[in-house]
C-alpha positions in Angstrom: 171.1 113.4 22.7 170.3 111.5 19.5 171.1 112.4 15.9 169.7 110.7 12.8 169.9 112.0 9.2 167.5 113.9 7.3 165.4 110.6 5.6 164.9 109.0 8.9 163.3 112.1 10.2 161.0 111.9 7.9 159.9 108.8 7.9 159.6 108.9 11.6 158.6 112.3 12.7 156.2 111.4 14.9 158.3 108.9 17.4 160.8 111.4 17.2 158.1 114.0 18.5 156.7 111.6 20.9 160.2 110.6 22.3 160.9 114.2 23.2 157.3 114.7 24.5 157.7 111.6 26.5 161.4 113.0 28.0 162.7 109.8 26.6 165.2 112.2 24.7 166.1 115.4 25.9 167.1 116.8 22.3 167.7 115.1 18.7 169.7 116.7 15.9 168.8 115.9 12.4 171.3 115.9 9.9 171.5 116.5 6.4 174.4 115.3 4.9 176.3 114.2 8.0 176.3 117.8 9.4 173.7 119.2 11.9 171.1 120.9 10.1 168.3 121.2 13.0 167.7 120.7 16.7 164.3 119.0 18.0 164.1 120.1 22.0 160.3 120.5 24.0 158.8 123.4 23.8 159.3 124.4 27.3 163.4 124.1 26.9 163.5 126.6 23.8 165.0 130.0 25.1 162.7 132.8 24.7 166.0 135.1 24.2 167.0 138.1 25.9 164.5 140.7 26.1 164.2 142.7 29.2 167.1 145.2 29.1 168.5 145.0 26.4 168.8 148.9 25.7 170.2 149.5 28.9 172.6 152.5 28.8 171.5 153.5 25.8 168.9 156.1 25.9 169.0 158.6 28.9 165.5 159.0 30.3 164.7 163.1 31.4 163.6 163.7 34.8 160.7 165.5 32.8 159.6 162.3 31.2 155.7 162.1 33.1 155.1 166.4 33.2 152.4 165.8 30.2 150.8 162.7 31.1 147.8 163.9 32.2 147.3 165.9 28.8 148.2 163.2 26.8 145.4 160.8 28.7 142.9 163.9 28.2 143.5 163.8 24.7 143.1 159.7 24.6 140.0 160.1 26.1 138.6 162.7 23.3 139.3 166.1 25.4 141.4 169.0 24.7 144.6 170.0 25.9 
């Protein structure tokens, strides 16, 4: 992992891009000030987050849930109930 400032980013944006492209450089910080500011990784290596689950426990589902499906896909499809 590299780090260069803010300035230099600039300036070289696009070896910086290429390096990480390349897997010359697995991540680069840029800096702003001397603190961290931003992280440059792939595209591939950037969590997508947690998604699936995430309500777990919360609701409570009734064993009921599916009694008026086929209404409701009668009433997608223009009919009546």
């Amino acid at each position: 992992m590299s780090s260069v400032n803010m300035l230099q980013a600039k300036s070289t944006l696009s070896r910086l891009v290429e390096a990480i492209e390349q897997g010359k450089e697995r991540e680069i910080i840029i800096a702003r000030n001397g603190r961290p500011a931003a992280r440059l990784v792939p595209m591939d290596s950037v969590p997508a987050g947690r998604r699936i689950g995430v309500a777990r426990g919360k609701f409570e589902v009734p064993d009921s849930i599916d009694v008026h499906n086929d209404e409701v896909a009668r009433l997608f499809l223009g009919g009546q109930p």
